[in-house]
VODREN-568273 format. One record per residue (C-alpha): residue number from 0; residue in three letters; y, z, x. Coordinates in pm, 1 decimal. Each point is the difference from the previous one (the first is absolute). Example, Ala and Ser with C-alpha at 12.3 -4.5 7.8 and 13.67 -1.06 7.14 Angstrom:
<nupa 0,'ALA',<-450.0,780.0,1230.0>>;
<nupa 1,'SER',<344.0,-66.0,137.0>>;
END
This chain:
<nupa 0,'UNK',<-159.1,-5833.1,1162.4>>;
<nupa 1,'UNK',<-219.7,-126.7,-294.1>>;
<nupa 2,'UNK',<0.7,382.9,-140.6>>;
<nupa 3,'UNK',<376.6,32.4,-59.5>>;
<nupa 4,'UNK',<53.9,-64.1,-368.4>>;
<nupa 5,'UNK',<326.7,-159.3,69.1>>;
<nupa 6,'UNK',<-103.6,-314.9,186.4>>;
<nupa 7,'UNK',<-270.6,-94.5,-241.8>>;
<nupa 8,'UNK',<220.9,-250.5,-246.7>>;
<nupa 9,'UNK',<179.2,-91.0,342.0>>;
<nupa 10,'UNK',<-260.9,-115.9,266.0>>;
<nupa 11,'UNK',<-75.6,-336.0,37.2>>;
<nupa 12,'UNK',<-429.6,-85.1,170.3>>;
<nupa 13,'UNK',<8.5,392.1,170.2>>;
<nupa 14,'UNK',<376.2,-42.3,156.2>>;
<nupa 15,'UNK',<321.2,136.8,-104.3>>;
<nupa 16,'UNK',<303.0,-193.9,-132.2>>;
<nupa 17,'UNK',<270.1,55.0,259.4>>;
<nupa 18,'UNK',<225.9,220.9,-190.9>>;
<nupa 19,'UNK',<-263.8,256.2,-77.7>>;
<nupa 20,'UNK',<26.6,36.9,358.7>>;
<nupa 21,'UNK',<370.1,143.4,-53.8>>;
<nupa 22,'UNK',<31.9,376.7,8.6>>;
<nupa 23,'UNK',<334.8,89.9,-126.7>>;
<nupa 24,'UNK',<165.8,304.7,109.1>>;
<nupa 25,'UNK',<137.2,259.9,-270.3>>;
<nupa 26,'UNK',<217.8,119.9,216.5>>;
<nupa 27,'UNK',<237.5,150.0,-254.1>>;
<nupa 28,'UNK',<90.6,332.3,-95.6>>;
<nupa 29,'UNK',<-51.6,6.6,-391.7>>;
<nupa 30,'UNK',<-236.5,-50.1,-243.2>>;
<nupa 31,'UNK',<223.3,-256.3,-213.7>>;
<nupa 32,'UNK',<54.1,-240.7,332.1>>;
<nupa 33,'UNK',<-376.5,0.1,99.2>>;
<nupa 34,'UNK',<-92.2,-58.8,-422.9>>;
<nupa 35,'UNK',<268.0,-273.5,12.4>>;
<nupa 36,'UNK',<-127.2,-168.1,332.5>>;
<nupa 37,'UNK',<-378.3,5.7,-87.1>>;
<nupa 38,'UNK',<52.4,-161.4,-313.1>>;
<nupa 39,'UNK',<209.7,-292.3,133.2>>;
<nupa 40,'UNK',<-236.4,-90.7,305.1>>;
<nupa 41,'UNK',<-307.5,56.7,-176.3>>;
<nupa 42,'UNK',<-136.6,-328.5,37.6>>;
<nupa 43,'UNK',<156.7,-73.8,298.6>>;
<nupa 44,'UNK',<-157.1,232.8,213.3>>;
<nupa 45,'UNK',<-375.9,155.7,-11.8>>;
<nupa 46,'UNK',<72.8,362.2,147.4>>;
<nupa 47,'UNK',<265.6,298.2,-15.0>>;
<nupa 48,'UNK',<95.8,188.7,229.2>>;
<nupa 49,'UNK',<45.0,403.4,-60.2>>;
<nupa 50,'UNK',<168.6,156.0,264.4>>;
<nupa 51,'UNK',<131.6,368.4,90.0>>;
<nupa 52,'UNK',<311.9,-58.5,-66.6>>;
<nupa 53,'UNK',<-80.6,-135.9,-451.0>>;
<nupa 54,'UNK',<-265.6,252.5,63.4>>;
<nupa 55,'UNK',<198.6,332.7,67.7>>;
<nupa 56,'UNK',<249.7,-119.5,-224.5>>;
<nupa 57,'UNK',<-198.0,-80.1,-301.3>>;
<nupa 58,'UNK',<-345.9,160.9,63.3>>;
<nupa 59,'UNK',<-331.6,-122.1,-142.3>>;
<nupa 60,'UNK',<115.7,-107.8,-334.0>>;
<nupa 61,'UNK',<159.4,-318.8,178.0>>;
<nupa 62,'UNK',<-314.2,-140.2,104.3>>;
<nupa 63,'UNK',<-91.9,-51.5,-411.0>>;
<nupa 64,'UNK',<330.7,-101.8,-55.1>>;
<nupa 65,'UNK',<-35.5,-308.4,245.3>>;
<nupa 66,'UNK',<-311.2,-99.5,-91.1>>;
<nupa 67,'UNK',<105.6,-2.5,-369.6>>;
<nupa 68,'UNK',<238.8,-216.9,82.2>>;
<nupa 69,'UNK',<-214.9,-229.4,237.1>>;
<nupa 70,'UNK',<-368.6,88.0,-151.2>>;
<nupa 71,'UNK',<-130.7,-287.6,184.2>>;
<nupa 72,'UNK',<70.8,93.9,340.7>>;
<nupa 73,'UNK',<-61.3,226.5,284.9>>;
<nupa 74,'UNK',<141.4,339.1,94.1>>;
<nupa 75,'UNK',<82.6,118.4,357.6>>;
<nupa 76,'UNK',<18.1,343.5,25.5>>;
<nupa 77,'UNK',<146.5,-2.7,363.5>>;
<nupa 78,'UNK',<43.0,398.8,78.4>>;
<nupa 79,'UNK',<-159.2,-9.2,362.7>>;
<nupa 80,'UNK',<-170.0,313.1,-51.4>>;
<nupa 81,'UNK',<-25.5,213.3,300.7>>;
<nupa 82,'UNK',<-138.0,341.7,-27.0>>;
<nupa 83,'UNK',<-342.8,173.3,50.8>>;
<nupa 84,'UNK',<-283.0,-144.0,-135.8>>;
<nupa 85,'UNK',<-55.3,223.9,-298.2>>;
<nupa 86,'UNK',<344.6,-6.6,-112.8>>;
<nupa 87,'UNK',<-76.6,-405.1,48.2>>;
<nupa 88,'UNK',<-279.9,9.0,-209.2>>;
<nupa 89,'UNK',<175.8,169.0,-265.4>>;
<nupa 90,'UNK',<328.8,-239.8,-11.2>>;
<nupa 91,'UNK',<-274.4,-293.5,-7.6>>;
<nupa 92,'UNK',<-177.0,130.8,-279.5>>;
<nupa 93,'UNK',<367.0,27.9,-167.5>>;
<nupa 94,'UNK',<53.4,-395.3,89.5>>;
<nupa 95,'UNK',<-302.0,-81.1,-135.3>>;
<nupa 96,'UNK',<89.4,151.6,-319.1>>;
<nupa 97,'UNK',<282.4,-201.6,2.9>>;
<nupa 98,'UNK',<-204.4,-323.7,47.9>>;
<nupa 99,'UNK',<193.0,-97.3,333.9>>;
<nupa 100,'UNK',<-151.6,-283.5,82.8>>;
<nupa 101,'UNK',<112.0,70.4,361.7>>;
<nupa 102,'UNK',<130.4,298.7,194.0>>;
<nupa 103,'UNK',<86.9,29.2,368.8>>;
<nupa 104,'UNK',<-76.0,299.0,246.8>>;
<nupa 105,'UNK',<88.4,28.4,365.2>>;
<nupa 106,'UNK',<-247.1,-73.6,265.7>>;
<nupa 107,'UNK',<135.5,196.9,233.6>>;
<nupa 108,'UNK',<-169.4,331.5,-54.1>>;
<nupa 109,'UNK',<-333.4,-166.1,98.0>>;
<nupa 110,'UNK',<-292.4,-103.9,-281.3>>;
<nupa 111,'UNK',<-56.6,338.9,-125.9>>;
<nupa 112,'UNK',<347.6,-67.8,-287.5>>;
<nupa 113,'UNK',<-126.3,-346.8,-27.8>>;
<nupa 114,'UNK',<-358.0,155.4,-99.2>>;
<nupa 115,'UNK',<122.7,192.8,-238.3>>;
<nupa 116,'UNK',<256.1,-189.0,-155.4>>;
<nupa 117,'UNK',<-283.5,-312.6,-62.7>>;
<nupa 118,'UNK',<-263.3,302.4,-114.9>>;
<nupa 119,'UNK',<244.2,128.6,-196.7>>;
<nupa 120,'UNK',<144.4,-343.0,-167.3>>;
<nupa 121,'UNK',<-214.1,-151.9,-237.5>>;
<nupa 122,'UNK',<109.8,-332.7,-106.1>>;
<nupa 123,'UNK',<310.9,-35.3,216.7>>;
<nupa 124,'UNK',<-26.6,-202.5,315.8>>;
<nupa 125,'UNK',<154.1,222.5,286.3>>;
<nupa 126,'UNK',<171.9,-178.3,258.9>>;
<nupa 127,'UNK',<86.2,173.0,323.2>>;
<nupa 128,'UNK',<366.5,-8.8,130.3>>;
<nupa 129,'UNK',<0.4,-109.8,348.2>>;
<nupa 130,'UNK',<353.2,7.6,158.7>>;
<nupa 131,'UNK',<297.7,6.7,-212.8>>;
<nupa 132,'UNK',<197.2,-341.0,30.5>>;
<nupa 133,'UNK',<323.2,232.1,92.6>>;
<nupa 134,'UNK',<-196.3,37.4,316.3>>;
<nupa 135,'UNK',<96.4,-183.3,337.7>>;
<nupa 136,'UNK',<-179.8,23.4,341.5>>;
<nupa 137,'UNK',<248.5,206.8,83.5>>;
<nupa 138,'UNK',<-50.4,263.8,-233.1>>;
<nupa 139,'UNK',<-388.0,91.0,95.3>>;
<nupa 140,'UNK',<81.8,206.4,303.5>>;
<nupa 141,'UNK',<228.7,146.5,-198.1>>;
<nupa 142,'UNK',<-253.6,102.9,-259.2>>;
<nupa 143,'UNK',<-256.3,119.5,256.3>>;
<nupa 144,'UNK',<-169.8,-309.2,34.5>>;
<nupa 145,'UNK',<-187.1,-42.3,336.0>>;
<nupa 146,'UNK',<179.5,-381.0,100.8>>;
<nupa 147,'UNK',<-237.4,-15.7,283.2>>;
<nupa 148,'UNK',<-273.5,-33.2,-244.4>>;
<nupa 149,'UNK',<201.5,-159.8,-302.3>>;
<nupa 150,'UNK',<269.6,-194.9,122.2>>;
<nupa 151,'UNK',<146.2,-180.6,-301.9>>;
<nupa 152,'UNK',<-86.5,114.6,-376.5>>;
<nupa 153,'UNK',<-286.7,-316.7,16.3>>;
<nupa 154,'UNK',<-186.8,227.9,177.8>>;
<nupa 155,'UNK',<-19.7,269.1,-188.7>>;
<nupa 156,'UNK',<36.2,-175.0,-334.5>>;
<nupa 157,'UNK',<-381.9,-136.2,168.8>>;
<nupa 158,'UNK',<-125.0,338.1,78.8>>;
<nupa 159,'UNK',<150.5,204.9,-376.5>>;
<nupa 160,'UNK',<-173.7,-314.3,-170.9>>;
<nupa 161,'UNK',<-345.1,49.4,163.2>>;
<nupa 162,'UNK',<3.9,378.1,-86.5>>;
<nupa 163,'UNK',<116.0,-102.5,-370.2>>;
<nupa 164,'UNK',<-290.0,-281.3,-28.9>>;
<nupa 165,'UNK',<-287.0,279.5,142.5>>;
<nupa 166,'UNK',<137.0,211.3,-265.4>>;
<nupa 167,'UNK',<-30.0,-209.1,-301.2>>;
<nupa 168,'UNK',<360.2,-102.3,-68.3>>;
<nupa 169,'UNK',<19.1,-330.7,-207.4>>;
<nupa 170,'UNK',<267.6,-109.9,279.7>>;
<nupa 171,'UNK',<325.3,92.6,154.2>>;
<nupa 172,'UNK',<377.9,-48.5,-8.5>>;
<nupa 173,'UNK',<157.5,-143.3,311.5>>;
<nupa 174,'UNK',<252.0,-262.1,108.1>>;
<nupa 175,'UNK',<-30.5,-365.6,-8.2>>;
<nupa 176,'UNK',<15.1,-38.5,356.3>>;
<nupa 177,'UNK',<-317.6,261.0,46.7>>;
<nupa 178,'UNK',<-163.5,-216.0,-334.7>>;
<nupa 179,'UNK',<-207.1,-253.9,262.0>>;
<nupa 180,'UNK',<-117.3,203.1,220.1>>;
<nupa 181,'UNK',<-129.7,233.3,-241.3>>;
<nupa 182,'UNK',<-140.3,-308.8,-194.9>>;
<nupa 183,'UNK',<-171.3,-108.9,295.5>>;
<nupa 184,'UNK',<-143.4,330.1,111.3>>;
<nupa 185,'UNK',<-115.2,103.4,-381.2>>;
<nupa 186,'UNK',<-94.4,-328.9,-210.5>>;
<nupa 187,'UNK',<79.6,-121.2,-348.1>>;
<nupa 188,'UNK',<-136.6,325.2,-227.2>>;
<nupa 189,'UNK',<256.4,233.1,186.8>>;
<nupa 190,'UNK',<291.6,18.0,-239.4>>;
<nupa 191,'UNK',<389.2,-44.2,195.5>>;
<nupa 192,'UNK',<318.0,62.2,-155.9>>;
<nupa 193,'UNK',<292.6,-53.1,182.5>>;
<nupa 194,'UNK',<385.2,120.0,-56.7>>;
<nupa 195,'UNK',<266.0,-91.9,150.6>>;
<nupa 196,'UNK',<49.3,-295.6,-198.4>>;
<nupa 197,'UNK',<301.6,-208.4,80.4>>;
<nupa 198,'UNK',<139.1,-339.2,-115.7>>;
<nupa 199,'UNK',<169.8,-248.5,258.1>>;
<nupa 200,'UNK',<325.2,144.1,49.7>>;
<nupa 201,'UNK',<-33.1,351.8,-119.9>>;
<nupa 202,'UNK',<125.3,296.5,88.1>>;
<nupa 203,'UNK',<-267.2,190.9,210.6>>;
<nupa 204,'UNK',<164.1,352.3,-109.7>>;
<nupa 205,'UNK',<-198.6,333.3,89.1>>;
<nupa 206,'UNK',<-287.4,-233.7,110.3>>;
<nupa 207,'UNK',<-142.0,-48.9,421.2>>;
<nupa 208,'UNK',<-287.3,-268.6,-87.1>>;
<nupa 209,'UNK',<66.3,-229.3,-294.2>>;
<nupa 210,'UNK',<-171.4,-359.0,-102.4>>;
<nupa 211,'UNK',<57.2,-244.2,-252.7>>;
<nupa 212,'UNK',<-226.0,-18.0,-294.1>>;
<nupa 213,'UNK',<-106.1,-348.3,140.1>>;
<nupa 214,'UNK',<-42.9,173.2,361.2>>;
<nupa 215,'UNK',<-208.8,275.4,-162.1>>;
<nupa 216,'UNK',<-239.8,-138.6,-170.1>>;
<nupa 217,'UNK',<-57.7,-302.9,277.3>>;
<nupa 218,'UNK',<-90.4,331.7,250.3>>;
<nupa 219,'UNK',<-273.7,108.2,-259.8>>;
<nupa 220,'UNK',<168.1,253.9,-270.4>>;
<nupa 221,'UNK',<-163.0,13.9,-330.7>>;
<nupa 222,'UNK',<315.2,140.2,-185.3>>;
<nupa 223,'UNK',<341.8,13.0,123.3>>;
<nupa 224,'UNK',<247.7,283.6,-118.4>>;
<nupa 225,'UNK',<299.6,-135.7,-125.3>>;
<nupa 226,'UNK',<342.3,234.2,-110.9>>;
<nupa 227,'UNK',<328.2,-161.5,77.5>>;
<nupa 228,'UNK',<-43.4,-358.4,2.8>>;
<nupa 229,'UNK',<-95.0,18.7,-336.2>>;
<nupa 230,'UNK',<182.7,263.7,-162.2>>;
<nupa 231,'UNK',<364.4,-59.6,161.9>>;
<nupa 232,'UNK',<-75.2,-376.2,-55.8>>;
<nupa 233,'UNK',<302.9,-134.2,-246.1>>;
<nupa 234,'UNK',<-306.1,-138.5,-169.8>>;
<nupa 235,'UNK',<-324.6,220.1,66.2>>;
<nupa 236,'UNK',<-239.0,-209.5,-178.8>>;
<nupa 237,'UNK',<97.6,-341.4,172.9>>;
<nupa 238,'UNK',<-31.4,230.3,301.7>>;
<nupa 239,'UNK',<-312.0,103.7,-59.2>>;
<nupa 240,'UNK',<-161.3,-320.9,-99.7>>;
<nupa 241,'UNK',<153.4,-158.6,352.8>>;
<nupa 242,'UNK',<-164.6,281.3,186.7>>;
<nupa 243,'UNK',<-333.5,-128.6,-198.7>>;
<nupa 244,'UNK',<74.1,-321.3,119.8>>;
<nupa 245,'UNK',<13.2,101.0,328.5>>;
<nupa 246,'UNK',<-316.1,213.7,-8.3>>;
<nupa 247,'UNK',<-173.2,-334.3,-136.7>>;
<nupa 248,'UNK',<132.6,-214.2,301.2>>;
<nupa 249,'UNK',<-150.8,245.4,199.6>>;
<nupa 250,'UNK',<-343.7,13.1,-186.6>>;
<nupa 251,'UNK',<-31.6,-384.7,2.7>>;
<nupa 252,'UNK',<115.1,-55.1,399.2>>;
END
C-alpha cells in the first residue's frame, strides 16, 4: 500500500488511519453531484468509488473531475469488466490511462480475463469480483452453479479468490461475511474489499449479505465500500467520521 501516492501524508509507522480505509460510493448520476460529494468528504475518506452507473453517465472525464476535487485520495474505478481477454487488455490499458488506482473484473470466466486485465493494467491494482453481495444461496443454482460442489457463496467466493491470487490480482471484492475465511486461507498481502456496508439499523435494500463497517473490518477487509450511510446521512461528514470510528474500534480490538 506504501506505492499509492494518496496514503503517503496519511499513514502513521506503515498502517493506515482508519478513514483512508473508507471507500465512498459515487453512486450518482451527474457530474455536478459526484464534483460536489468528492470535495466535501475529501478528508474524510481515503478512496472513491467509480461505478457503472457515474461512469455511463458521465464517461471518463469524471474520473479527473473527482480527483480535482479530492487530489489526495484514491479512485475506484469499479466497472467489473467481463469480456474476452483482449478486449480486457485493451479497457485496462484505458484505466490505466486514467490512473485508476483500482479496477474490478469478474472471476468468473476463469484466470485467462484476470491475466490479461493485470498484463494489461499498469499501475492499477486489479481486484477480482467474487460474488456480487445481491447474491443469496439461493440464487447459485439458479445461475448454474453446481450446489453440490459450492453450497453457499463462501465456497465459491474461496475457489474465484484462489484463481484471482494465481493470476496476479492485487485482491478481490467479496462480502464481509466471506472476509475471514478468505483472510485465513490467503494472509495479510492479499488485498479485501468488502461492500455491503451497513450501519446498525439500516435498511438492507437490494443487498443478500451485508456487515457493518465494524463487522467488516473485524473479519479481515482492508477497505470497506461505503454509499448510503454516508451520502443519505442528514450529516455525511459526522457520518463518515463515526464509520472511522468504528473501523478504529475494530483495528484496536
Amino acid at each position: 500500500l506504501s506505492g499509492f501516492p494518496f496514503f503517503v501524508s496519511s499513514c502513521k509507522d506503515g498502517q493506515m488511519e482508519a478513514k483512508q480505509r473508507i471507500i465512498f460510493a459515487l453512486d450518482v448520476q451527474t457530474l455536478k453531484e459526484a464534483e460536489s460529494l468528492a470535495a466535501l468528504l475529501k478528508d474524510h475518506v481515503g478512496v472513491f468509488k467509480i461505478g457503472l452507473e457515474l461512469f455511463v453517465a458521465c464517461g471518463p472525464s469524471v474520473v479527473e473531475a473527482v480527483r480535482k476535487n479530492a487530489p489526495h485520495c484514491g479512485i475506484f474505478l469499479d466497472l467489473k469488466l467481463h469480456d474476452i481477454p483482449e478486449t480486457i487488455k485493451g479497457a485496462m490499458k484505458s484505466a490505466s490511462t486514467l490512473g485508476a488506482d483500482f479496477v474490478t473484473v469478474h472471476t468468473n470466466d476463469g484466470s485467462a480475463l484476470l491475466k490479461a486485465a493485470v498484463e494489461a493494467g499498469g499501475a492499477s491494482k486489479i481486484l477480482g469480483v467474487t460474488v456480487l453481495t445481491s447474491l443469496s444461496a439461493d440464487a447459485l443454482k439458479e445461475a448454474g452453479i453446481d450446489i453440490t460442489k459450492f453450497k453457499d457463496p463462501s465456497d465459491l467466493v474461496l475457489q474465484r479468490a484462489s484463481v484471482a491470487r494465481m493470476a496476479g490480482c492485487a485482491g478481490i471484492v467479496c462480502s464481509a461475511e466471506e472476509a475471514a475465511l478468505v483472510r485465513k486461507e490467503f494472509g495479510p498481502d492479499f488485498l479485501i474489499v468488502t461492500p455491503g456496508i451497513r450501519s446498525e439499523g439500516d435498511a438492507i435494500g437490494d443487498q443478500k449479505r451485508v456487515a457493518t463497517p465494524y463487522e467488516a473490518i473485524r473479519n479481515g477487509a482492508d477497505y470497506i465500500v461505503v454509499g448510503r450511510p454516508i451520502r443519505k446521512a442528514p450529516d455525511p461528514i459526522k457520518a463518515a467520521e463515526k464509520i472511522a470510528a468504528d473501523i478504529e474500534r475494530a483495528l484496536k480490538e
